[in-house]
C-alpha positions as CSV (number, residue, x, y, z in Angstrom):
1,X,21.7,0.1,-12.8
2,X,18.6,-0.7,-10.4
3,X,15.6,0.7,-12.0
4,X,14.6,1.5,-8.2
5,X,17.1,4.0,-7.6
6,X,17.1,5.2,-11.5
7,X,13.5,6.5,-10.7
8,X,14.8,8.0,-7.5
9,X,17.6,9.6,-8.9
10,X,15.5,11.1,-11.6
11,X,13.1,12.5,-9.3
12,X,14.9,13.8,-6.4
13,X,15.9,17.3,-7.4
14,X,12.6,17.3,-8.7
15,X,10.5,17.1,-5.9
16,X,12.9,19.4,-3.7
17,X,11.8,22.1,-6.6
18,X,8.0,21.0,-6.0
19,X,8.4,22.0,-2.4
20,X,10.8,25.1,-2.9
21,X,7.9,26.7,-5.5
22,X,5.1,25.6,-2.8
23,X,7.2,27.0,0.1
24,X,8.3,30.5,-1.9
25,X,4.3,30.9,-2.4
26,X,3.1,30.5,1.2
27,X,5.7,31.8,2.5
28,X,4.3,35.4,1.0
29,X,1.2,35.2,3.0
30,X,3.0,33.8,6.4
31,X,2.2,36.5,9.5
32,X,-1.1,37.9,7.0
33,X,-3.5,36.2,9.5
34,X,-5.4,34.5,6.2
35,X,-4.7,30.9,6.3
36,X,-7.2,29.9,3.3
37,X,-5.0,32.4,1.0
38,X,-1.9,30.5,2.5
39,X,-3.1,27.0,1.7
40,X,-4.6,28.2,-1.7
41,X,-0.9,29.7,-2.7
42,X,0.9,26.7,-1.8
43,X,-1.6,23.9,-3.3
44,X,-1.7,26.2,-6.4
45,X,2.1,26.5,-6.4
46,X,2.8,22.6,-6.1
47,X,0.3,21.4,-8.4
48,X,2.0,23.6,-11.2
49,X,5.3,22.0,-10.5
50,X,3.8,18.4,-10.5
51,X,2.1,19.2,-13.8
52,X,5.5,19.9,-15.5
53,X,6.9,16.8,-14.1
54,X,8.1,13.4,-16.2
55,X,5.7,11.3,-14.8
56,X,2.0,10.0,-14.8
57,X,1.2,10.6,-11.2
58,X,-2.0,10.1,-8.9
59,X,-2.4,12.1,-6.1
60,X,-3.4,9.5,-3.1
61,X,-3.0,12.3,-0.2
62,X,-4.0,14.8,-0.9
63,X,-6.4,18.3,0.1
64,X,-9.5,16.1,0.1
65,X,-11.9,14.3,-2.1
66,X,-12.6,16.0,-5.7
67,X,-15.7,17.4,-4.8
68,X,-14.1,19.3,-1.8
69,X,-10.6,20.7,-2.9
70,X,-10.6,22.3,-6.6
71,X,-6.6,21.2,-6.6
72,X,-4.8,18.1,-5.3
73,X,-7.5,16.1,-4.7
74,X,-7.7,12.6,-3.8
75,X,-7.1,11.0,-7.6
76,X,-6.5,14.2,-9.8
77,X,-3.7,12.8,-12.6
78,X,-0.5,15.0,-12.5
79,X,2.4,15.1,-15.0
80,X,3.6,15.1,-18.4
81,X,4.2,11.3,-18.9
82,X,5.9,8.9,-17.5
83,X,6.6,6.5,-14.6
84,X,3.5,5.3,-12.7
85,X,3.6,7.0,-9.9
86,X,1.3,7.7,-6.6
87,X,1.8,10.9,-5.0
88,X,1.2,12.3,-1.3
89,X,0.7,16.3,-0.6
90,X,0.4,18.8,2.3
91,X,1.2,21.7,0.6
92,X,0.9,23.9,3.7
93,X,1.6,21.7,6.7
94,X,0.5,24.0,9.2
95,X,-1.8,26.9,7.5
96,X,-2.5,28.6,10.9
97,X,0.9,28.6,12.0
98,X,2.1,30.4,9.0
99,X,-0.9,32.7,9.3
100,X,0.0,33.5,12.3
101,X,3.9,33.4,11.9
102,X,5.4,31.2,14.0
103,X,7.6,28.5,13.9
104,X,7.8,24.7,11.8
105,X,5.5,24.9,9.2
106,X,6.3,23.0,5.9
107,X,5.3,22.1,2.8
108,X,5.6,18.4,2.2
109,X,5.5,15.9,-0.9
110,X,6.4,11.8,-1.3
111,X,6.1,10.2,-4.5
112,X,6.7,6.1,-4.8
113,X,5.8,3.7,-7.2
114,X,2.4,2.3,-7.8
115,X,0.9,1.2,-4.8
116,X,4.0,2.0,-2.6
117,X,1.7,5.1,-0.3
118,X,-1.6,4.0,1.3
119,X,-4.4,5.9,0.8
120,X,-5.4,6.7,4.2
121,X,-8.6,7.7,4.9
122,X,-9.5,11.3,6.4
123,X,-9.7,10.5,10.1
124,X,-7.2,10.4,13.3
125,X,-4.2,8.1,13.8
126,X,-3.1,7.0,17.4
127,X,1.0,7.4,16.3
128,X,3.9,6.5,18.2
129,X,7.4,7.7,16.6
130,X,10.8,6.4,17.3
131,X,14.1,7.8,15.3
132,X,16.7,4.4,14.1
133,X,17.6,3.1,17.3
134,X,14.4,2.1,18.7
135,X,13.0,1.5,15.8
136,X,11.7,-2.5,15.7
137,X,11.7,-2.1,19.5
138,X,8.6,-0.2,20.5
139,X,5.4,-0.9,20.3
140,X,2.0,0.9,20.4
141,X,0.3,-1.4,22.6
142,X,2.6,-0.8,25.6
143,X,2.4,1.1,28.4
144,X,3.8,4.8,27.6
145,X,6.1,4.1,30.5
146,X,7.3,0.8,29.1
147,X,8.2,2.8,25.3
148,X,10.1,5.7,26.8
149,X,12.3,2.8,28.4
150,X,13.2,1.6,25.6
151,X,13.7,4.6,23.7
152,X,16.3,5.7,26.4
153,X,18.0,2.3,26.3
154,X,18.2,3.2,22.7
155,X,20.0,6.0,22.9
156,X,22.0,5.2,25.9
157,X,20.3,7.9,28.4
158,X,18.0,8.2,31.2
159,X,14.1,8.2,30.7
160,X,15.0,12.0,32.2
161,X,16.5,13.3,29.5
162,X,13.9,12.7,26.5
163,X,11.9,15.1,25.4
164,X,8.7,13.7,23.5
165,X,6.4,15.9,20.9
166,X,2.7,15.6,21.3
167,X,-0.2,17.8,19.8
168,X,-1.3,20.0,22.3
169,X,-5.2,19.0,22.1
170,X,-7.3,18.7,25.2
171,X,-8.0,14.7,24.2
172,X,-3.6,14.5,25.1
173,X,-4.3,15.1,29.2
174,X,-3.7,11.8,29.9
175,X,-0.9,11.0,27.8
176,X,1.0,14.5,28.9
177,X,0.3,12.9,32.7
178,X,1.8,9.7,31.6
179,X,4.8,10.9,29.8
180,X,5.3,13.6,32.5
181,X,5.1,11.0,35.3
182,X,7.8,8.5,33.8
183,X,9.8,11.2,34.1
184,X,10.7,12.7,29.9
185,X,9.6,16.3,29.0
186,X,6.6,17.2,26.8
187,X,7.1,19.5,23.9
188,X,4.1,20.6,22.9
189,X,2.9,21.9,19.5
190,X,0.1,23.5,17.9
191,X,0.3,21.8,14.4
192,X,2.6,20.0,12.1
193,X,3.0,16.3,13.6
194,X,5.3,15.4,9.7
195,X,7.5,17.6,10.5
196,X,8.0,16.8,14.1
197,X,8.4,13.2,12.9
198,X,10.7,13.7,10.7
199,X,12.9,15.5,13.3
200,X,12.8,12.7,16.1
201,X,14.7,10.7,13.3
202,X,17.4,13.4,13.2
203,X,20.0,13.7,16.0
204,X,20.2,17.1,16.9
205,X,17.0,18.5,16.9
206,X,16.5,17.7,20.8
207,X,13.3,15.4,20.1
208,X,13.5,11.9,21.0
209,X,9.9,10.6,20.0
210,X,6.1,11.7,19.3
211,X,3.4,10.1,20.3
212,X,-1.0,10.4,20.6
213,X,-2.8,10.9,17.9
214,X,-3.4,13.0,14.3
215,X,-4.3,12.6,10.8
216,X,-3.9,9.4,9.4
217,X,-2.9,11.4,6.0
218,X,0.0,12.8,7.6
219,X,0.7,9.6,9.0
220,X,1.6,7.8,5.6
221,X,3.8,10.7,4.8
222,X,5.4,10.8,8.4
223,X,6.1,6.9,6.7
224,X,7.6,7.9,3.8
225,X,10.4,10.0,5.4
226,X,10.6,7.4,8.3
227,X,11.1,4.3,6.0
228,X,14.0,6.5,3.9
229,X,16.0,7.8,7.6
230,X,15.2,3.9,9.2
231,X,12.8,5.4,12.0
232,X,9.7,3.9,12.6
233,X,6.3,5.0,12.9
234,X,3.1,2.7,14.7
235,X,-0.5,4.0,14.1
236,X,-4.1,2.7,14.3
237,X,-7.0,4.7,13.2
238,X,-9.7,5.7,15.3
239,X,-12.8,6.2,13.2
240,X,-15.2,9.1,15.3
241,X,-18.3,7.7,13.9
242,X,-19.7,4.7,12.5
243,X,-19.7,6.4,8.8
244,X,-15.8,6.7,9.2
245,X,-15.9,3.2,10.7
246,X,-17.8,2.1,7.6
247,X,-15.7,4.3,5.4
248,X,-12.4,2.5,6.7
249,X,-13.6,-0.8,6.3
250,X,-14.7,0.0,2.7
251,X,-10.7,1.0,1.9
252,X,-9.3,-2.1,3.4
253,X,-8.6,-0.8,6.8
254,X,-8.8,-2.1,10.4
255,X,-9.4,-0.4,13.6
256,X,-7.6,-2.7,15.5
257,X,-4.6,-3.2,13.3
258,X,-1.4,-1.8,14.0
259,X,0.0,-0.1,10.9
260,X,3.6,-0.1,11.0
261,X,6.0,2.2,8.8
262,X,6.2,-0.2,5.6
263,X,2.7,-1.1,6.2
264,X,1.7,2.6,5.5
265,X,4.8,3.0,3.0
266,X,5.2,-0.4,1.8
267,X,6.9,0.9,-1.8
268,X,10.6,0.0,-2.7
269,X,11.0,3.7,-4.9
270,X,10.3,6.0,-2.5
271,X,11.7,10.0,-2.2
272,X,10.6,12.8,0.0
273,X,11.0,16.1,0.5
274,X,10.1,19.2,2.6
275,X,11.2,23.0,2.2
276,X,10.5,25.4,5.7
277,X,7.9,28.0,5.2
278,X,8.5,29.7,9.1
279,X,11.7,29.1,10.9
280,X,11.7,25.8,12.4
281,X,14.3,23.8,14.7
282,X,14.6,21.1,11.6
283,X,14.3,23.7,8.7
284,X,14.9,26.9,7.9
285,X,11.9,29.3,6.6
286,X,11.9,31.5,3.7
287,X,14.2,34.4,3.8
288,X,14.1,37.1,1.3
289,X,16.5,39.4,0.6
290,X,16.3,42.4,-2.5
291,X,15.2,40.7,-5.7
292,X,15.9,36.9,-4.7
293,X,14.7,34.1,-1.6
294,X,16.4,31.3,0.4
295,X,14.7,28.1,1.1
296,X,16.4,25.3,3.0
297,X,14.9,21.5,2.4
298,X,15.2,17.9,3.2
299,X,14.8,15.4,0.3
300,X,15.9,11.4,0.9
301,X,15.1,8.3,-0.8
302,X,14.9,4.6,0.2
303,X,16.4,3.0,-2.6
304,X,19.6,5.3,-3.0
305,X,19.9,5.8,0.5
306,X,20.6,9.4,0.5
307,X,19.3,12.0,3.0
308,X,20.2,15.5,1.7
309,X,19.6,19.4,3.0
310,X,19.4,21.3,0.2
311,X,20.0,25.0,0.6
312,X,18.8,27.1,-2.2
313,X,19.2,30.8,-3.1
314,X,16.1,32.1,-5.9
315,X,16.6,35.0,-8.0
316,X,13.4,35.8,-8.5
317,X,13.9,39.3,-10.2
318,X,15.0,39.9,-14.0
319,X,18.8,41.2,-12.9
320,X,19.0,40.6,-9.6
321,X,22.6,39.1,-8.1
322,X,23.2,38.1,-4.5
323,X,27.0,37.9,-3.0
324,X,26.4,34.2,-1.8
325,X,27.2,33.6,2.0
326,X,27.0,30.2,4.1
């Protein structure tokens, strides 16, 4: 049996259980208007999960460098022993949303082999998102125009009828005008650009791309889920200030480079996984009910070319039972 999907197969109820514990732990402090105690419970949650893991991971995303986040941080060694793994984290993607309450936010993981996640620096990413059928036909350098053609040639409709995700940030005007004035819809969001990724590569979700720009850290996991589902992501950093210019440049990276999706997830083991910590039009958020919690989750890996929603009921309480409904 391929030793790719063996890896895989090992880990991918595993990291659906890293995100479930994560998600169950923010999801106490969503609507509590304290986002550091959200972000706390969820890093704190995940990185007791990882620890109990089979592997020997390195986190390569992660909640910063080690002298700025006590847990996840860029290079902290996770797990029991193992494979040789790097791992990417958000274990709150979206703190203020789920401070506040409202709708998509996640907590996110990818885990590949060795070398398979790139460890993007801390900056902003100019992104452009496509789900399978336009994937290989876009490209980051055209026109916004020219890219929502293609996207509706893709999928067989009019420019009309796509609806396009973008941050709603003052430095988007121009792109809003742009998108707007071809003719597709903007849907605009306060946070959580992996998550809105992810769902332009699912039918259904009445998203047909994303585009301008956010962290580059959430770009390599956008990548990971992108790679497994056959979407395809385009990004180029934009450094603010010389010292992230020089900072990029000391990491390997290039401002002017397009990074493509196996550019920024160029491993050949690769699984991810996200569990809904509000409501969300892709995932469900964390219901509770007396003694016990739902979650609901994505999890998919490249090698074994599975894409599965895992829907998970928690009895949390010594004794407590739940009559199971769909």
């Amino acid at each position: 049996m391929d030793i790719d999907m063996d890896i895989e197969r090992l880990m991918v109820l595993e990291v659906a259980r890293v995100t479930e514990q994560a998600a169950l732990a923010a999801s106490r402090l969503a609507g509590m208007g304290d986002k550091e105690a959200v972000d706390g419970a969820g890093t704190e949650a995940m990185r007791q999960v990882l620890g109990e893991l089979p592997i020997s991971g390195t986190v390569v995303i992660g909640e910063g460098e080690m002298d700025e986040a006590p847990m996840l941080y860029i290079g902290e060694k996770l797990g029991k022993g193992g494979p040789e793994v790097d791992i990417a984290v958000d274990p709150v993607e979206g703190t203020n949303i789920t401070a506040k309450g409202l709708p998509n936010a996640i907590t996110v993981i990818a885990i590949s082999e060795k070398g398979g996640l790139l460890h993007a620096p801390d900056m902003y990413m100019e992104k452009l998102v496509v789900g399978p059928p336009a994937a290989g036909k876009v490209n980051l350098d055209y026109p916004v125009e020219a890219n929502l053609r293609i996207v509706a040639d893709s999928l067989q409709r009019k420019v009309e009828d796509l609806v396009v995700v973008v941050l709603d940030r003052p430095r988007h005007e121009k792109l809003i005008r742009e998108i707007r004035q071809a003719g597709a819809r903007v849907k605009l969001i306060t946070d959580g650009d992996v998550v809105a990724a992810v769902a332009v590569a699912v039918r259904g979700t009445g998203v047909h791309a994303m585009m301008g720009s956010g962290g580059a850290p959430e770009g390599v996991l956008a990548a990971a889920a992108l790679k497994c589902m056959g979407g395809e992501i385009q990004g180029r950093f934009l450094p603010s200030n010389d010292a992230e210019l020089e900072r990029l440049k000391s990491m390997g990276g290039d401002p002017k480079k397009i990074y493509r999706t196996n550019d920024l997830a160029p491993g050949r083991q690769m699984v991810f996984a996200a569990t809904g910590i509000t409501h969300g039009e892709l995932l469900e958020g964390v219901r509770y009910f007396g003694g016990g919690a739902r979650t609901h989750s994505i999890v998919m890996g490249y090698a074994t070319r599975v894409v599965r929603f895992i829907d998970s009921i928690h009895l949390l309480e010594s004794g407590a039972r739940v009559n199971i409904r769909v």
